[in-house]
N, CA, C and O atoms as a GROMACS GRO file, in nm:
protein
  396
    1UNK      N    1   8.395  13.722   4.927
    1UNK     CA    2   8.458  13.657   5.039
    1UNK      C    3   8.529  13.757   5.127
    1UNK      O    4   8.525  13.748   5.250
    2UNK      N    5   8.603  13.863   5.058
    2UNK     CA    6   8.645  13.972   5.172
    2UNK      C    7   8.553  14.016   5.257
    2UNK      O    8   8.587  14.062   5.366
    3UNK      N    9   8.404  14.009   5.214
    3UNK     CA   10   8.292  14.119   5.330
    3UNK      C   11   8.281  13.998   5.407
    3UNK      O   12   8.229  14.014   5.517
    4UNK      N   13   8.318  13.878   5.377
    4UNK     CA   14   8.274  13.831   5.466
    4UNK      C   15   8.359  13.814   5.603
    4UNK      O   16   8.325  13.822   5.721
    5UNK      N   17   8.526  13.780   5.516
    5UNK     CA   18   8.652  13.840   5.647
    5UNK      C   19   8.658  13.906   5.719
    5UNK      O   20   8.710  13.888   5.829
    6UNK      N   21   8.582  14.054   5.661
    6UNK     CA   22   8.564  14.137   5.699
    6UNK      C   23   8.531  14.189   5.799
    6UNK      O   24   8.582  14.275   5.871
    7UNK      N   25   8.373  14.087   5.802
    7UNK     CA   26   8.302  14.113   5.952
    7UNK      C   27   8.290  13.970   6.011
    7UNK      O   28   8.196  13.935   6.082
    8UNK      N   29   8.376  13.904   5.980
    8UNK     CA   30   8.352  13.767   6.089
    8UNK      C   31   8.449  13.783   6.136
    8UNK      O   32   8.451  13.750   6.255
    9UNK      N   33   8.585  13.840   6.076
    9UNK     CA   34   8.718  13.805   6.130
    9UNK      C   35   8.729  13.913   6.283
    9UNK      O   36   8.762  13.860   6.389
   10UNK      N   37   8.705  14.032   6.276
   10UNK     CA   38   8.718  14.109   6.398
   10UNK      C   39   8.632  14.043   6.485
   10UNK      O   40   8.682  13.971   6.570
   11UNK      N   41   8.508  14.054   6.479
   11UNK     CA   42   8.372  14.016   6.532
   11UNK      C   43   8.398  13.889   6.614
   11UNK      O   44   8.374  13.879   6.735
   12UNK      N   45   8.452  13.788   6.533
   12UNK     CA   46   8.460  13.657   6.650
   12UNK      C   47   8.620  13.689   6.718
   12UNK      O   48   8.646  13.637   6.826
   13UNK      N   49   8.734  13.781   6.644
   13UNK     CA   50   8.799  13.777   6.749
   13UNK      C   51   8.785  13.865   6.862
   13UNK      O   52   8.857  13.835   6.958
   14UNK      N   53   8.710  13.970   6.876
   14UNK     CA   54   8.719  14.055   6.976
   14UNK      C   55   8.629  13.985   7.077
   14UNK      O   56   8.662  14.010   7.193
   15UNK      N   57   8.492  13.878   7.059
   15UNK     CA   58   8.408  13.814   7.172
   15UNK      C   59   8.500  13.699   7.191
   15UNK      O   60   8.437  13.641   7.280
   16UNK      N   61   8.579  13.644   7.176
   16UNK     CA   62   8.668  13.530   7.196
   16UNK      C   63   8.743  13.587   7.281
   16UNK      O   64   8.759  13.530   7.389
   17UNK      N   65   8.806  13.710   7.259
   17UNK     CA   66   8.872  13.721   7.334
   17UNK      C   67   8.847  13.817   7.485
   17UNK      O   68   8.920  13.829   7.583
   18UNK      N   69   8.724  13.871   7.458
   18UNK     CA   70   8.637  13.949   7.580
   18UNK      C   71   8.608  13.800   7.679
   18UNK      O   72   8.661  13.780   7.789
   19UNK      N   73   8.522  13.716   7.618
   19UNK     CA   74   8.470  13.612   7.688
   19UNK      C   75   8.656  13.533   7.716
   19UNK      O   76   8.637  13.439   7.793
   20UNK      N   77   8.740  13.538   7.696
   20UNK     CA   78   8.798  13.445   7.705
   20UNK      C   79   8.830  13.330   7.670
   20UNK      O   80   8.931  13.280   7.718
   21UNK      N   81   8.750  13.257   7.574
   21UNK     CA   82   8.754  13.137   7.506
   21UNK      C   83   8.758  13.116   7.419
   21UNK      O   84   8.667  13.174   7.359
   22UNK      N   85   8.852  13.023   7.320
   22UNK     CA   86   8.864  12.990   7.204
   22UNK      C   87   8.817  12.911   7.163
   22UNK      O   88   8.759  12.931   7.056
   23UNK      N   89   8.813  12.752   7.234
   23UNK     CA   90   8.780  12.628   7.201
   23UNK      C   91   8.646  12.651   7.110
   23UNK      O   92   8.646  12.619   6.991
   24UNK      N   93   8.499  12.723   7.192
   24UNK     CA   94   8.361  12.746   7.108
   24UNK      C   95   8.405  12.798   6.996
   24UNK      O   96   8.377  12.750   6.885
   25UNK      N   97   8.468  12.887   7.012
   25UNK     CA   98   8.427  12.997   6.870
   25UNK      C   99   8.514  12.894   6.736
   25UNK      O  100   8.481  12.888   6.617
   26UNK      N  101   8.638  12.817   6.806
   26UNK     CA  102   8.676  12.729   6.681
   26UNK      C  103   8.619  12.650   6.593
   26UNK      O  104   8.617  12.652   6.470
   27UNK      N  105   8.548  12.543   6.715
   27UNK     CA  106   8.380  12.456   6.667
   27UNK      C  107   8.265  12.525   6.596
   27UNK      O  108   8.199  12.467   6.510
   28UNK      N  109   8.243  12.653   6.635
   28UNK     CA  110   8.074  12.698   6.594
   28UNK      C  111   8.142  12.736   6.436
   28UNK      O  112   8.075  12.695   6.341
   29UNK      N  113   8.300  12.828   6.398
   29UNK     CA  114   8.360  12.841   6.266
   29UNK      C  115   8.315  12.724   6.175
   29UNK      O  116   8.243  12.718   6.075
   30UNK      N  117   8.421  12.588   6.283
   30UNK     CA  118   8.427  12.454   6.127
   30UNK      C  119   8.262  12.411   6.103
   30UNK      O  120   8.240  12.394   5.983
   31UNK      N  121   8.128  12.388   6.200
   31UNK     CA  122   8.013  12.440   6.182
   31UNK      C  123   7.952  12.483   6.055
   31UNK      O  124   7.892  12.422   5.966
   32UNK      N  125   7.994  12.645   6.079
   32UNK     CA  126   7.968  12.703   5.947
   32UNK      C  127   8.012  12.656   5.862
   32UNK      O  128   7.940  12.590   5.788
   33UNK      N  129   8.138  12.669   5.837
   33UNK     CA  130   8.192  12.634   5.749
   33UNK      C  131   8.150  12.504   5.672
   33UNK      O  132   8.133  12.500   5.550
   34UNK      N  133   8.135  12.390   5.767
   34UNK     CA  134   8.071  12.268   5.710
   34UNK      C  135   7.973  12.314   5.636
   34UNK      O  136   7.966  12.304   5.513
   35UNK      N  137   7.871  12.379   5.731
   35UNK     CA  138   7.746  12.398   5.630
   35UNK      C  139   7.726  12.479   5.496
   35UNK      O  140   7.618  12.487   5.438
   36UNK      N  141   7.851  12.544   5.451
   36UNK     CA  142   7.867  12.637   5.320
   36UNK      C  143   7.955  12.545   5.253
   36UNK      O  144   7.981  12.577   5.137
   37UNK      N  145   8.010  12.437   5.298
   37UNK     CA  146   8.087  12.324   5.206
   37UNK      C  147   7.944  12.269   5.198
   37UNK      O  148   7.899  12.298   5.087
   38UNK      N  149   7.867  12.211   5.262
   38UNK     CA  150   7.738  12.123   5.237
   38UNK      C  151   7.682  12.206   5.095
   38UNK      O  152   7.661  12.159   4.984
   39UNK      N  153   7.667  12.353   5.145
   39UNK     CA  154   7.580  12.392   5.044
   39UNK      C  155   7.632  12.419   4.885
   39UNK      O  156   7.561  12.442   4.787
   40UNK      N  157   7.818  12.407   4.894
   40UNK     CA  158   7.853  12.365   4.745
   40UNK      C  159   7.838  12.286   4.666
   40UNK      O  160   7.815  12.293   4.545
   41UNK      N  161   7.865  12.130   4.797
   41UNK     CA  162   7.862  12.035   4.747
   41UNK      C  163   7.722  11.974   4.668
   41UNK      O  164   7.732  11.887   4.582
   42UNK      N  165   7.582  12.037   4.711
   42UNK     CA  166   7.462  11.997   4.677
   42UNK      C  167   7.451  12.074   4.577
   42UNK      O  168   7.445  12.010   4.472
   43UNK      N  169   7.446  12.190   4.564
   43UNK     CA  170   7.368  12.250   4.429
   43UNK      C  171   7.478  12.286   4.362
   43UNK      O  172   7.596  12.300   4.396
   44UNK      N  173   7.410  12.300   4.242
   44UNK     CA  174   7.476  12.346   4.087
   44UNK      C  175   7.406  12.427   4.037
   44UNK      O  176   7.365  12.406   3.923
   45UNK      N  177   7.376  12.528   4.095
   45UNK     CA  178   7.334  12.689   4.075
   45UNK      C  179   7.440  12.807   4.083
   45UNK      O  180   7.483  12.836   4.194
   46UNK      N  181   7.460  12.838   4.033
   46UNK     CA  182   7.567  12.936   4.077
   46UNK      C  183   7.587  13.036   4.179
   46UNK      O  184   7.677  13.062   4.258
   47UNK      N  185   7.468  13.085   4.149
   47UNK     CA  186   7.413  13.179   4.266
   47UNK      C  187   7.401  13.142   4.434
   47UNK      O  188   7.437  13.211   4.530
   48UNK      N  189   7.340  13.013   4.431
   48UNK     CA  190   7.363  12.929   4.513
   48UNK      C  191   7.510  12.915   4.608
   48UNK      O  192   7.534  12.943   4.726
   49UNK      N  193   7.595  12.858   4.498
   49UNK     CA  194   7.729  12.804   4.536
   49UNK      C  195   7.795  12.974   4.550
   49UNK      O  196   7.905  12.977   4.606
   50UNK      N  197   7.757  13.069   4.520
   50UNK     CA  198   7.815  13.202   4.540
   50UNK      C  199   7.821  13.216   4.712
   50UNK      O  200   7.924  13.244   4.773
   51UNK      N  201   7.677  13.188   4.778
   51UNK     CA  202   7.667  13.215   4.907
   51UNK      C  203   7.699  13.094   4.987
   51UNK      O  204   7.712  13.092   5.110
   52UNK      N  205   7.711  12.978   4.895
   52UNK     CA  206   7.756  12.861   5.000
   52UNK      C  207   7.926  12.907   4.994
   52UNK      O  208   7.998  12.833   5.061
   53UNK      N  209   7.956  12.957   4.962
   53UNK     CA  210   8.129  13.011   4.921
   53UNK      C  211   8.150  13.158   5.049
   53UNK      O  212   8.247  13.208   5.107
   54UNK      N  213   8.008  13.183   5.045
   54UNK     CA  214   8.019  13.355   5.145
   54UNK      C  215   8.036  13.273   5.286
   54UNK      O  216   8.102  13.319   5.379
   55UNK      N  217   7.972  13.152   5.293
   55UNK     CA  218   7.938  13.092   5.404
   55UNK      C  219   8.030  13.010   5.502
   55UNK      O  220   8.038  13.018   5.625
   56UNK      N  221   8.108  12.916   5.399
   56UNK     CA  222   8.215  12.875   5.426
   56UNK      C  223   8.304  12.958   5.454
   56UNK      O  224   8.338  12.963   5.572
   57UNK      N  225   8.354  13.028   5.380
   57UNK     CA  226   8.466  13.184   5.430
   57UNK      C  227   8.440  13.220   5.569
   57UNK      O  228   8.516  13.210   5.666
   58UNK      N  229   8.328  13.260   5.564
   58UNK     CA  230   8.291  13.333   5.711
   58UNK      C  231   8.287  13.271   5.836
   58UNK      O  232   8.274  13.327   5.945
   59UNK      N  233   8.302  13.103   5.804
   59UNK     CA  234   8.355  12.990   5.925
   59UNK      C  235   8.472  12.992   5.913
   59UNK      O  236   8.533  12.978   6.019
   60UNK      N  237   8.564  13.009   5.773
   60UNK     CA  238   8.684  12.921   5.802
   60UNK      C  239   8.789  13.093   5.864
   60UNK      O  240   8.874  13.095   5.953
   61UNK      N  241   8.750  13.186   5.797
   61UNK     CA  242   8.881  13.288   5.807
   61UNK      C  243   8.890  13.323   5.977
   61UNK      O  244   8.994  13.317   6.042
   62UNK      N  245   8.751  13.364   6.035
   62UNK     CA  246   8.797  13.380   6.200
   62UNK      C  247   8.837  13.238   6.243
   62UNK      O  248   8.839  13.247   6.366
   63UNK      N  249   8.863  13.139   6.216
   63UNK     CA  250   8.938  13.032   6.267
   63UNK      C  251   9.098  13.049   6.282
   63UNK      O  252   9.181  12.993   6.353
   64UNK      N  253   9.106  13.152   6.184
   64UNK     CA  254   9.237  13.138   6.139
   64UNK      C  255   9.308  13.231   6.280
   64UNK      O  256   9.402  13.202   6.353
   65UNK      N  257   9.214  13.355   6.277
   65UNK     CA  258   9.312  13.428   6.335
   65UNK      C  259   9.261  13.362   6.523
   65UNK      O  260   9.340  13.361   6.618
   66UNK      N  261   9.142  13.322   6.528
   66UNK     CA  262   9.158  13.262   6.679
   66UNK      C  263   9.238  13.129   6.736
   66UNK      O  264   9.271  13.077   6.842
   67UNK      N  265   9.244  13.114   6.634
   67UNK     CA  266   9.372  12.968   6.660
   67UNK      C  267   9.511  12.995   6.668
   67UNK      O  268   9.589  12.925   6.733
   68UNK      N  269   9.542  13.090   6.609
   68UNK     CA  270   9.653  13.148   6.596
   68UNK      C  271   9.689  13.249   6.750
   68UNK      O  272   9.799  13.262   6.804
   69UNK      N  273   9.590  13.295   6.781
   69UNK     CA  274   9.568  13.371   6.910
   69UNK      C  275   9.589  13.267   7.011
   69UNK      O  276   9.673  13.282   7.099
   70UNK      N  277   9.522  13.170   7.003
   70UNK     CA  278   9.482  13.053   7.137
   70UNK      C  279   9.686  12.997   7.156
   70UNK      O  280   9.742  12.986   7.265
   71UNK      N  281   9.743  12.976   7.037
   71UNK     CA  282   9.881  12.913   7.007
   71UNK      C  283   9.951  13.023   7.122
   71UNK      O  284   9.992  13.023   7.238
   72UNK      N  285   9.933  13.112   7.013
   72UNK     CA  286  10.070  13.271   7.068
   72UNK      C  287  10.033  13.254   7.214
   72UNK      O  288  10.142  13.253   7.271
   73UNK      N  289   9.895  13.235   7.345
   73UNK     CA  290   9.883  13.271   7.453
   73UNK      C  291   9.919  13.176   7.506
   73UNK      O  292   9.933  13.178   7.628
   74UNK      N  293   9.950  13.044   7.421
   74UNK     CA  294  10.003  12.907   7.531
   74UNK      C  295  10.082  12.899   7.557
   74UNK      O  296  10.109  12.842   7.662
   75UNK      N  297  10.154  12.940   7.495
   75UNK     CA  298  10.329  12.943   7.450
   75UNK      C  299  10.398  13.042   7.575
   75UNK      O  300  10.350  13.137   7.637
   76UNK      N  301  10.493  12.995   7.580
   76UNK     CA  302  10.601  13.063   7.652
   76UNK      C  303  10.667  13.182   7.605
   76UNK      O  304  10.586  13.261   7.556
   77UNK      N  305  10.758  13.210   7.604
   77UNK     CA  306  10.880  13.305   7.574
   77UNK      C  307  10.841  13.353   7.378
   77UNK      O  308  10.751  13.321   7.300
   78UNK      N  309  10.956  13.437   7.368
   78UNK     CA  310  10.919  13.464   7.192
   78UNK      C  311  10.967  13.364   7.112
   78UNK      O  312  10.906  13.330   7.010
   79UNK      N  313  11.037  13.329   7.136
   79UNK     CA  314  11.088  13.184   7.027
   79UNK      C  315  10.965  13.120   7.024
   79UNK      O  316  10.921  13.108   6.910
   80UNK      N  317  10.884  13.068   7.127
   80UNK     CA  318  10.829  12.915   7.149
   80UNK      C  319  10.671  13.041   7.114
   80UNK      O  320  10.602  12.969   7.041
   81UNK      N  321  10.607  13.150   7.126
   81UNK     CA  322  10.539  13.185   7.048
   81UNK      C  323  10.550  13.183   6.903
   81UNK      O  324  10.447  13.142   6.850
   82UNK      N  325  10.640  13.214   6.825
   82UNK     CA  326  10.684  13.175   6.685
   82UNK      C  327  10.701  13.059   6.632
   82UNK      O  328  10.709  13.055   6.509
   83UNK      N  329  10.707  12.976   6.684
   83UNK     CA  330  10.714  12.821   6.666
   83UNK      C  331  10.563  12.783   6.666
   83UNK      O  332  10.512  12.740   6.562
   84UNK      N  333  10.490  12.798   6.781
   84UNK     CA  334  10.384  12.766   6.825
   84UNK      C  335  10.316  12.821   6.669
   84UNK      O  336  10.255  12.734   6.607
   85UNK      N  337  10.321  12.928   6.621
   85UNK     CA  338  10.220  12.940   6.523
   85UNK      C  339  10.223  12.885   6.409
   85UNK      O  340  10.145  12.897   6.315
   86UNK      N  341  10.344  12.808   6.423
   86UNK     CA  342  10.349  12.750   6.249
   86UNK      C  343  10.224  12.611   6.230
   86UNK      O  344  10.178  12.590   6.118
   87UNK      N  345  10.176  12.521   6.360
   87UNK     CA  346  10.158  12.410   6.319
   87UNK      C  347   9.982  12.450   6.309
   87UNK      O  348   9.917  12.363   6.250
   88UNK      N  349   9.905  12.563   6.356
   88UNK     CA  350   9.791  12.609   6.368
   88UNK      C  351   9.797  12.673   6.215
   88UNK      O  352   9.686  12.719   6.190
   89UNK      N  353   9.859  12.685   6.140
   89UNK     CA  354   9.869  12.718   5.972
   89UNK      C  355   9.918  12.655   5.875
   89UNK      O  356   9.944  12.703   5.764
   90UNK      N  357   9.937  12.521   5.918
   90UNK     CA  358   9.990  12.429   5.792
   90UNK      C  359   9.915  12.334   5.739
   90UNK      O  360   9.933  12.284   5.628
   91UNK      N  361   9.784  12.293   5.857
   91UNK     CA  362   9.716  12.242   5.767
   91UNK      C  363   9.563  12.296   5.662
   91UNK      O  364   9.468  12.236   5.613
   92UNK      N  365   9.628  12.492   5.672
   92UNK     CA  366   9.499  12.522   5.639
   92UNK      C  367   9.536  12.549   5.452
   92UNK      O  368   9.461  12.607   5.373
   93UNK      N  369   9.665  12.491   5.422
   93UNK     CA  370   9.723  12.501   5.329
   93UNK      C  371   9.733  12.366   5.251
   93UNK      O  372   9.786  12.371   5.140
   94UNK      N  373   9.692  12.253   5.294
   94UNK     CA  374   9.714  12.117   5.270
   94UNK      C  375   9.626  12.088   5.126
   94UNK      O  376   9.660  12.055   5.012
   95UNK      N  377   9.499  12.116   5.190
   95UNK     CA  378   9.375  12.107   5.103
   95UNK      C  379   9.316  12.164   5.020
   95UNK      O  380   9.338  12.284   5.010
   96UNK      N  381   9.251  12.124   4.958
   96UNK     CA  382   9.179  12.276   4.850
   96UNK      C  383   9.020  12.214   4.799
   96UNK      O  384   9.001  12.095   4.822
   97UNK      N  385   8.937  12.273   4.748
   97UNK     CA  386   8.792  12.229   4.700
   97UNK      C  387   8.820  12.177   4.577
   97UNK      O  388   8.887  12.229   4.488
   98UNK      N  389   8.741  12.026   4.581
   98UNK     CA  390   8.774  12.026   4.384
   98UNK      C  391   8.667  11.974   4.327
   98UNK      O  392   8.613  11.901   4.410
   99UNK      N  393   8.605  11.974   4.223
   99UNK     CA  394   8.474  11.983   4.131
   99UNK      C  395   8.520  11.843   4.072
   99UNK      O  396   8.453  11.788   3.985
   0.00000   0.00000   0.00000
C-alpha cells in the first residue's frame, strides 16, 4: 500500500493542482477506490484481495491530500485554514473494512 501512496499521492496532487481542479480528481479517487472495495468484497483469494487492497489505497490516499488542499484554498485567514481542515479528515477515520 505505500507504492501505491507513493505514486498516486504526488501524481494526482501535482495535475490537480497544474489543471486547477479538485472536484474530478476527488470522484475519479472514490471510483477507484470503489472498484478495489468491489474487488475485496467478491473474491476470497488472497492474492486477489492483495491487489483489490493496492487498488483501493491508490483511490483513497490522493483523496486525502487533495481535499485537504481544496479546504486550506477556500478558507480565509490562518485560523479559518486550520479549522477548515479538520472536517475533510474526520470522516476518513469513522469507518473501517470488516470480514
Amino acid at each position: 500500500m505505500t507504492q501505491a501512496n507513493f505514486n498516486s499521492n504526488p501524481t494526482v496532487g501535482y495535475i490537480s493542482d497544474k489543471l486547477n481542479l479538485r472536484g474530478p480528481f476527488l470522484v475519479g479517487g472514490g471510483v477507484v477506490a470503489i472498484i478495489g472495495y468491489i474487488i475485496l468484497i467478491t473474491e476470497t483469494r488472497p492474492g486477489v484481495g492483495y491487489v483489490g487492497t493496492i487498488i483501493a489505497a491508490a483511490g483513497i490516499f490522493p483523496t486525502i491530500a487533495v481535499n485537504l488542499a481544496w479546504a486550506g484554498s477556500a478558507a480565509g485567514g490562518d485560523v479559518r485554514k486550520g479549522a477548515s481542515s479538520v472536517p475533510p479528515l474526520c470522516p476518513r477515520f469513522i469507518g473501517r473494512v470488516k470480514e
